[in-house]
N, C-alpha and C positions, 0 to 999 in steps of 0.2 A: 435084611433090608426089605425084601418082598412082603413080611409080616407086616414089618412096620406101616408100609407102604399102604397096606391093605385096611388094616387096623383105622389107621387116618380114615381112608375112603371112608369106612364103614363108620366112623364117628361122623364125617362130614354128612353123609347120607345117613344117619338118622335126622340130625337135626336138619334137614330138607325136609323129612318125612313129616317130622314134628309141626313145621313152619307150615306144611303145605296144606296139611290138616287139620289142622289146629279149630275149633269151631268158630272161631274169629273172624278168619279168613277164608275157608271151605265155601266154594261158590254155593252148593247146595245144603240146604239149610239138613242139619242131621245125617251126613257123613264127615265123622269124626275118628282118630283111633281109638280103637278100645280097649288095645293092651300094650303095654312096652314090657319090656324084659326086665326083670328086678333082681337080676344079677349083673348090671351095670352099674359101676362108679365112678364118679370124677372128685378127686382131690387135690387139694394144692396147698403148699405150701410158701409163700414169697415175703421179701423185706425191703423196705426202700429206705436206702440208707442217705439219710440227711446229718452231718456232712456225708460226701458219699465215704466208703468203704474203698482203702487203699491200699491194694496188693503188689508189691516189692516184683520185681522179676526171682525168679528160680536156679540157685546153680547148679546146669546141667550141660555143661560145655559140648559135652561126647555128642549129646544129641545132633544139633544143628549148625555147628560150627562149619562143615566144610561145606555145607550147601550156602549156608549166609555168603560165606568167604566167597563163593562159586556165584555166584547173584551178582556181588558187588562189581566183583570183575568185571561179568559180561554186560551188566546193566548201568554200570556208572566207570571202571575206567578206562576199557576199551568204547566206550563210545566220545569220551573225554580227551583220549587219551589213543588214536587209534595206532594201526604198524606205521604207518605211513609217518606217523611223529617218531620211532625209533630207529635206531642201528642196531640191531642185534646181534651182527660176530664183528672182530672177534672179540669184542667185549661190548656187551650193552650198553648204550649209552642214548638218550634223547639227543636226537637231533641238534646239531649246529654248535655243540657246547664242548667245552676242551675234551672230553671221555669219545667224542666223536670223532676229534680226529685233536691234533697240538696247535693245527693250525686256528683255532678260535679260543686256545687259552691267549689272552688279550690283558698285556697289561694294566696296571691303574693309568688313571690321566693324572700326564702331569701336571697339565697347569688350564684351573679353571677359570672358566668365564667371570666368576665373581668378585677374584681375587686377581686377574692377570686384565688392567685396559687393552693391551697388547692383542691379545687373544678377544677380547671381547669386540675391539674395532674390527676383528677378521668375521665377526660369526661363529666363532670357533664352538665349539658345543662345551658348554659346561656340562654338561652329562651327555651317556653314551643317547639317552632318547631327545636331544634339541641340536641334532646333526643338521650342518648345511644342505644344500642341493646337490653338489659335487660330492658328498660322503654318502650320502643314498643313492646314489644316480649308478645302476647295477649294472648300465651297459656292458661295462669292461668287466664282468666279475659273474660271472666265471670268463677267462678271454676265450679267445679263438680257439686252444688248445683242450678247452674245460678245464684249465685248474684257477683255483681260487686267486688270480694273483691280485688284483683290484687296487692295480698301482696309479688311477686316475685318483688324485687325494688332492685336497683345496692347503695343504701345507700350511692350515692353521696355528698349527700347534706346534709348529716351530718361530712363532712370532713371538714366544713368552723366554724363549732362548737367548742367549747369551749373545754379545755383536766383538769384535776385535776394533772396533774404532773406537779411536779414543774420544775425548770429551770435550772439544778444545771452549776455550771459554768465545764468550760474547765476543766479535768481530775478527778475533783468529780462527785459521784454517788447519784444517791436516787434510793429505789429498794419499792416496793409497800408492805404491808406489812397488814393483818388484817386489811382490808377495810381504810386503812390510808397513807401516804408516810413516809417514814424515811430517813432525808437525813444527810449530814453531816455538812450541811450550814446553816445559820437562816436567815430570810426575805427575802425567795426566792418567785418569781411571778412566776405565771404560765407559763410552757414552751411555751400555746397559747393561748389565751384569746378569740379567734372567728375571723373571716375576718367582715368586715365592714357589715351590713345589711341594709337595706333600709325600714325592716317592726320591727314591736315592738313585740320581744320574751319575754314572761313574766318570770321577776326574774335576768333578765341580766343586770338591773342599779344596780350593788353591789356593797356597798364601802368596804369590803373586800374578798377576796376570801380563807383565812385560818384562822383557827385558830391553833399557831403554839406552843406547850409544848416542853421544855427538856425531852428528853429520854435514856434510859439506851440501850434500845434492839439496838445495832449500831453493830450485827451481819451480813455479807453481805456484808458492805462497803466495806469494804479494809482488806486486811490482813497484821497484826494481826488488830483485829477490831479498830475504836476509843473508845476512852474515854467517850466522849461527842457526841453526835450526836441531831436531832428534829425528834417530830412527826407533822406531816401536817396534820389536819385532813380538809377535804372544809368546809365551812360554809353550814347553810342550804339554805341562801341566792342562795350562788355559786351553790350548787349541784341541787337549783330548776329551775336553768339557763342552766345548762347541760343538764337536762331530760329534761326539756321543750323546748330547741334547736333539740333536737333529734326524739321528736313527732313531732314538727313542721316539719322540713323537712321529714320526712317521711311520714308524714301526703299529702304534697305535691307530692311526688313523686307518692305515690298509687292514687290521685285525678287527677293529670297527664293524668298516664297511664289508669285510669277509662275514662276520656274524651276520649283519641286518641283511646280505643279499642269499645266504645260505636262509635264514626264516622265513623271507618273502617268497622262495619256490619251494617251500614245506608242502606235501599234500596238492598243491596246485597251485593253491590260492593264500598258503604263508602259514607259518606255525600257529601265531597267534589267532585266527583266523578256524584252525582246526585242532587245536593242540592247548594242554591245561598242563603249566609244567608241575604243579603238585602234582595231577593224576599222573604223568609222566615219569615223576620220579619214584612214585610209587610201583608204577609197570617194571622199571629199569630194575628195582631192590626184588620184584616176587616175580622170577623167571616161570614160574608152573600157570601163573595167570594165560601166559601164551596159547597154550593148548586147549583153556577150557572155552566149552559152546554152552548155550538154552539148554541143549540135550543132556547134557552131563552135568550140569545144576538139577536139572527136574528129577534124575536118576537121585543123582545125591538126595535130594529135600524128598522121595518117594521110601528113599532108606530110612531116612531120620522116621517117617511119619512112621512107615513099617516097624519100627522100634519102636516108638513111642506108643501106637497102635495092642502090639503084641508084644509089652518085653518080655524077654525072659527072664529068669530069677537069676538076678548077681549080674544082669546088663548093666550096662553105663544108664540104659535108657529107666531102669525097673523104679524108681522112685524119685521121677520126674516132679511129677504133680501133686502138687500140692490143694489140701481143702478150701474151698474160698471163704467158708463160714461154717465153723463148728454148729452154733445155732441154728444153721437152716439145711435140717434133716428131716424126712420124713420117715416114719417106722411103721410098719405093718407086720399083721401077723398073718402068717401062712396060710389060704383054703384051699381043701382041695380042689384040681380040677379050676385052677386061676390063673389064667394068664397078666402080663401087663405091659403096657407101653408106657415107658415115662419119658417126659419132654423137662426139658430146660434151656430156661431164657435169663440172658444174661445182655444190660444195658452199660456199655462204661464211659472213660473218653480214655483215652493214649495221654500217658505224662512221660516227660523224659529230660533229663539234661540237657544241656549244653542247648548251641545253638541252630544245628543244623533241622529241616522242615522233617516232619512226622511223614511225609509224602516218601521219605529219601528213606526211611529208616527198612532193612529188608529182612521183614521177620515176621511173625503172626500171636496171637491169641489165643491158643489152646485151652478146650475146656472138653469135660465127657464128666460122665457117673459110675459111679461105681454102687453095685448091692453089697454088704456085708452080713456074716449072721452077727446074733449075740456077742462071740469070741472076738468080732473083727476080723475073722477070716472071709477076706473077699470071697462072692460065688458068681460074679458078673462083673463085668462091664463095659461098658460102650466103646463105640467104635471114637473117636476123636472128632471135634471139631476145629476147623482152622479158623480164622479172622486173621486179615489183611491187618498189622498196629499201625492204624492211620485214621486220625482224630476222633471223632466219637463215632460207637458201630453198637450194631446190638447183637445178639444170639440168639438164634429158635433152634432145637434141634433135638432128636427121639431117639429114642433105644427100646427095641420090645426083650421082655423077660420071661423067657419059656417055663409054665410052673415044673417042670420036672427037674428044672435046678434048685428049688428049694423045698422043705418039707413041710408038711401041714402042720400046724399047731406053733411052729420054731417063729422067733421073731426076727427079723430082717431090719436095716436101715437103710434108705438110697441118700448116697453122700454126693455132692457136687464138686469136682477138682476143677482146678486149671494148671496150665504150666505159659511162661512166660522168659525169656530168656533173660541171669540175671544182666550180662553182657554179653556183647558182639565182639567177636575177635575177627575186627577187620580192620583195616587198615583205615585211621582217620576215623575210626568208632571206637576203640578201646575203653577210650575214658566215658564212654554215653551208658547212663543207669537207665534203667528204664521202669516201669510202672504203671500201672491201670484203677485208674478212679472209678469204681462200680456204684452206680445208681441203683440197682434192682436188680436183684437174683431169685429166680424162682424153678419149684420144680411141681410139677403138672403127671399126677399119676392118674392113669385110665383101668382101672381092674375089672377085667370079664373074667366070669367064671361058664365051664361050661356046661 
């Protein structure tokens, strides 16, 4: 790197030299340079590809896999997704949702707003998110004790339930009487039988709903009383449709309002508020995400690059990269006593699947050069460059070539790789392809001899 380093300078600072003395501009008329060194050369080789030039990503999972995975974690679902939205023993679960605890597994609703007048003249919520004032209202919930009982409920949704009065017609009565009806009519149906439901309350297929006696006591009705009148008494069939319509949606309503006051004191300020339940439920499925920091991602992605850097033979990492353009090589032949620096620039834009932003995606742009001789047996090459893959970027970047790596007279090629991941094994990336539209690739050889 210090070569390299140097190399630049000394390119830069000739042409300062050049600029400064040039007879053009030389304040004083006849001092000019009088010699440059004629074992300096600049060569290049470049292509601008119209359409541009489109390179697939690379399958190389071993490389960068755990560090991408180790990224997405820390960088998108713990910040999505923080502890504070989790239960972690004794079994993992997001916040406020039946794996949390059984108290928020919450039945269907029975009977909605759209289908039930009953329900709808209460307010009753057709869905769990168009709750009244009294079903949010979290005073009681957690109570006095802290436990979740949140038995203040606006008992809507028992107005779509079943009634044991009968139906008596237009200007007759039935008045309630010692746990029974008394009317003046006989084979009367009940005044309402329930609004239609969509879940199964037990006891509600009844094939009758009374059982209905002659009675004497027809005090009430009418004055002077009748003669004749019935007693209704429900079935037990019927009356275990009743009470068990009446637990049921109550049962609802309190599970309800257990959920929406258990997510309003999420994190401080309410789950939704701090909490993503995709990222959530992704945390809850990959327990090792817990553990990982910045620190142990950068370790990770400093191995991956160390391998891809220096593989070794028969590594996962050892044939990564791939050529970007057979045709844009440059070949030289050996001199003695020649060093060189060669640079290469690379223009592209980021393409990729699906719909998630090019900002989000956590991976890079790998390119370096490699020398070859004749055989193709590699005898250099560079250290790696990274690029951020995120919308259009370009590449500058050097490598110097010590000549005691190759021989006088032998022919050499410098070739241009890249490596590109062909996918991301992370979670909510699987299926994203990825790929690089190249505008222009160029390579830039500086040969001093000495």
């Amino acid at each position: 790197m210090k070569k390299i380093l140097l190399s630049i300078f000394c390119l830069l600072g000739i042409s300062f030299v050049l600029f400064t003395f040039s007879p053009i501009f030389a304040d004083t008329p006849g001092k000019s340079i009088k010699y440059l060194p004629h074992d300096e050369a600049i060569e290049s080789v470049n292509k601008e590809y119209d359409p541009p030039l489109r390179k697939s990503g690379v399958s190389c999972h071993a490389a960068f896999d755990d560090a991408s995975r180790c990224f997405y974690c820390v960088n998108t679902l713990k910040p999505k997704c923080p502890d504070c939205c989790l239960k972690f023993s004794p079994e993992r679960a997001a916040r406020c949702t039946p794996k949390d605890s059984s108290i928020y597994q919450c039945k269907s609703l029975a009977f909605s707003s759209n289908s039930c007048s009953s329900v709808a003249s209460c307010k009753c919520p057709g869905t769990a998110e168009e709750c009244n004032t009294i079903l949010y209202n979290c005073e009681d919930c957690p109570d006095a004790a802290g436990a979740m009982t949140c038995s203040n409920i606006p008992k809507c949704q028992q107005k779509g339930c079943p009634l044991t009065e009968p139906a008596a017609s237009t200007g007759r009565k039935c008045i309630y009487k010692n746990d029974s009806w008394i009317c003046e009519e006989n084979n009367l149906r009940p005044k309402f039988t329930g609004c239609p439901s969509g879940v199964n309350i037990p006891g509600c297929a009844v094939p009758t709903y009374y059982t209905i006696l002659p009675s004497t006591n027809c005090q009430g009705l009418s004055t002077p009383a009748p003669n004749d009148c019935y007693e209704y008494m429900p079935t037990a069939e019927y009356s275990s449709c009743i009470s068990g319509c009446g637990s049921y949606s109550d049962e609802w309503e309190k599970c309800t309002k257990r959920v929406y006051c258990c997510n309003k004191n999420v994190c401080g300020t309410g789950f939704e508020n701090n909490c993503e339940m995709e990222k959530c439920t992704e945390r809850v499925s990959w327990p090792e995400c817990d553990s990982l920091t910045l620190s142990s991602c950068i370790t990770l992605q400093q191995q991956a690059i160390e391998c891809l850097t220096n593989p070794s033979p028969g590594s996962a990492c050892a044939n990564c990269f791939e050529e970007i353009d057979t045709g844009l090589r440059y070949k030289f032949v050996a001199r003695s006593r020649e060093t060189f620096i060669i640079f290469w620039q690379v223009a592209a834009l980021t393409e990729f699947s699906g719909t998630v932003n090019a900002s989000e995606i956590p991976t890079y742009f790998f390119t370096m050069v490699k020398v070859v001789d004749s055989k193709g047996k590699e005898v250099h090459r560079s250290i790696i460059h990274q690029k951020s893959f995120q919308g259009s970027f370009s590449i500058f970047s050097a490598t110097s070539l010590d000549g005691s790596v190759v021989k006088q007279g032998e022919t050499y090629t410098v070739r241009l790789y890249y490596f590109l991941p062909q996918s991301l094994q992370i979670p909510g990336y699987q299926n994203l392809r990825l790929s690089a539209k190249i505008n222009k690739a160029e390579l830039i050889i500086m040969r001093t001899r000495e």
